[in-house]
C-alpha positions in Angstrom: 177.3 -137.9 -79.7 176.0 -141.4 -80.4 178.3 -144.4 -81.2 177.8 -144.2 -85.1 178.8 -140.5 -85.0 182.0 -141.7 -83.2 182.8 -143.9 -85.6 182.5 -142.0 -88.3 184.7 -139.8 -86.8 187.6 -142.3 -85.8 187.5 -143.2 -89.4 188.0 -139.3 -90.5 191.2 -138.8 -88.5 192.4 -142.0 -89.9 191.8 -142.0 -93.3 191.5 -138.2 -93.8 187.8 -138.2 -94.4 186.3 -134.6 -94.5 183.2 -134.9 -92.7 180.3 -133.1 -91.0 178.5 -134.2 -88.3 175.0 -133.3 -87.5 174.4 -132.5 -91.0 171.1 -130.8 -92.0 169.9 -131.1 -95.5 166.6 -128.6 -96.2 165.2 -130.1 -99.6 163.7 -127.9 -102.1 160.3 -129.5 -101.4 161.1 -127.8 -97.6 161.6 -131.6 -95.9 164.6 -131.1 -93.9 166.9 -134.3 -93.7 169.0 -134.8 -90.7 172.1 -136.8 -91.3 174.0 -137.6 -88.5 177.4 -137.4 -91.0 177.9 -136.3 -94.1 181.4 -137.9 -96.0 182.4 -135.5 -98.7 183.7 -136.8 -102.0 182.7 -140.4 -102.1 179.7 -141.7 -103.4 177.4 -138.8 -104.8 178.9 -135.4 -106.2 178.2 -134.2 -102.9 179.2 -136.8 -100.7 177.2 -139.8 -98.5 175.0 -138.4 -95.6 174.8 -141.5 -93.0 171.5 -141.5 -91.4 170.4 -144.0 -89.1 166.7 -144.0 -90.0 165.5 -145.6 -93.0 162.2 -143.2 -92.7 163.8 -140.1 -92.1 164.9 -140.8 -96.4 163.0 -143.2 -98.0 160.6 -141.2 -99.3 162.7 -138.5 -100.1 165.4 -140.0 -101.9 165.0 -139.0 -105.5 164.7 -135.6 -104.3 168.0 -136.0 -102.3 169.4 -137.7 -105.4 168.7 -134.8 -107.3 170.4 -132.4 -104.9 173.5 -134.4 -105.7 173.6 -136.5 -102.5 174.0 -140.3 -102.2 172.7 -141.8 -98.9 173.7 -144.6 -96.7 171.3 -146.2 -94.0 173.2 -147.2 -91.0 172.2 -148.7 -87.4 173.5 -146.8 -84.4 176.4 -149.4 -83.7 175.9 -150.8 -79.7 178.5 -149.2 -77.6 180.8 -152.1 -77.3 181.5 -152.0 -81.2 184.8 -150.3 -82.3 186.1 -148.6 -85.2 187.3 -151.3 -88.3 189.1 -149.7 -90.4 189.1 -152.5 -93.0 185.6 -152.5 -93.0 185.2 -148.5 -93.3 187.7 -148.9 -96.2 185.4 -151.4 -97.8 182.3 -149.4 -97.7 184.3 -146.3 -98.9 185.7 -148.1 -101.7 182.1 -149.8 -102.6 180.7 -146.0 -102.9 183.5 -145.1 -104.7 185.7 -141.5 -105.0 183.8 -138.4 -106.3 186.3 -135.8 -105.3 189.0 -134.3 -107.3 191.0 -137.2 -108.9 194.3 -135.7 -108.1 192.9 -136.0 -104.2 192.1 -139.4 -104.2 193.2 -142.0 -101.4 195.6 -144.8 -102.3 194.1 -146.8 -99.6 190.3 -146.9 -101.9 190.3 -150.5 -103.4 189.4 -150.8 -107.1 186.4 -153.1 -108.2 188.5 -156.1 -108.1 189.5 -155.6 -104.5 192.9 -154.2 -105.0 194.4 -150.7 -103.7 
C-alpha cells in the first residue's frame, strides 16, 4: 500500500469516509482507470477517485465526468508525511457533500469556512 493510500485511509476511520482502495474504473470507451481511492459521496454523484497520475485521466476526463465521477490528482505523499486532518477536512469541504443530505458530516465547512 503506498503512503497516499494510507492516508486516505487514516482519514476514513476518522471522519467516517466510505472508501475503496484500489479502485478500477472500466469506461465505456473500454479505457480502464485505476484509482488508488475512491471517496463516495463528496464531489461527483459518485464520489472522487484519487489518482496519483495526471496521465492515467487527463485525457479521459469528460468521459469519467459523464460516468458521474469527479477526480482529484494527488502525489504519492513521501513517507515521512502524516495524516492532517484539518487539511483532509478542507479538501473534503472544497469538493463538497454529494451523498444523502440527512448523511452529511457536521465537521464539512460551508463556503465561508464555517462548520
Amino acid at each position: 500500500m503506498n503512503k497516499l493510500v494510507e492516508i486516505w485511509k487514516t482519514a476514513a476511520e476518522d471522519l467516517g469516509l466510505d472508501i475503496h482502495e484500489g479502485f478500477i474504473l472500466k469506461l465505456p470507451s473500454g479505457v480502464q482507470i485505476n484509482a488508488e481511492v475512491l471517496v463516495k459521496n463528496f464531489g461527483a454523484h459518485k464520489g472522487m477517485l484519487i489518482i496519483s497520475r495526471s496521465k492515467e485521466v487527463w485525457d479521459f476526463r469528460n468521459e469519467l465526468t459523464d460516468q458521474g465521477f469527479g477526480f482529484s490528482v494527488m502525489s504519492i505523499p513521501g513517507e515521512n508525511e502524516v495524516y492532517d486532518r484539518d487539511g483532509k477536512i478542507n479538501v473534503l469541504s472544497d469538493w463538497g457533500w454529494s451523498g444523502p443530505p440527512e448523511e452529511k458530516p457536521t465537521w464539512i465547512k460551508d463556503e465561508l469556512g464555517l462548520e
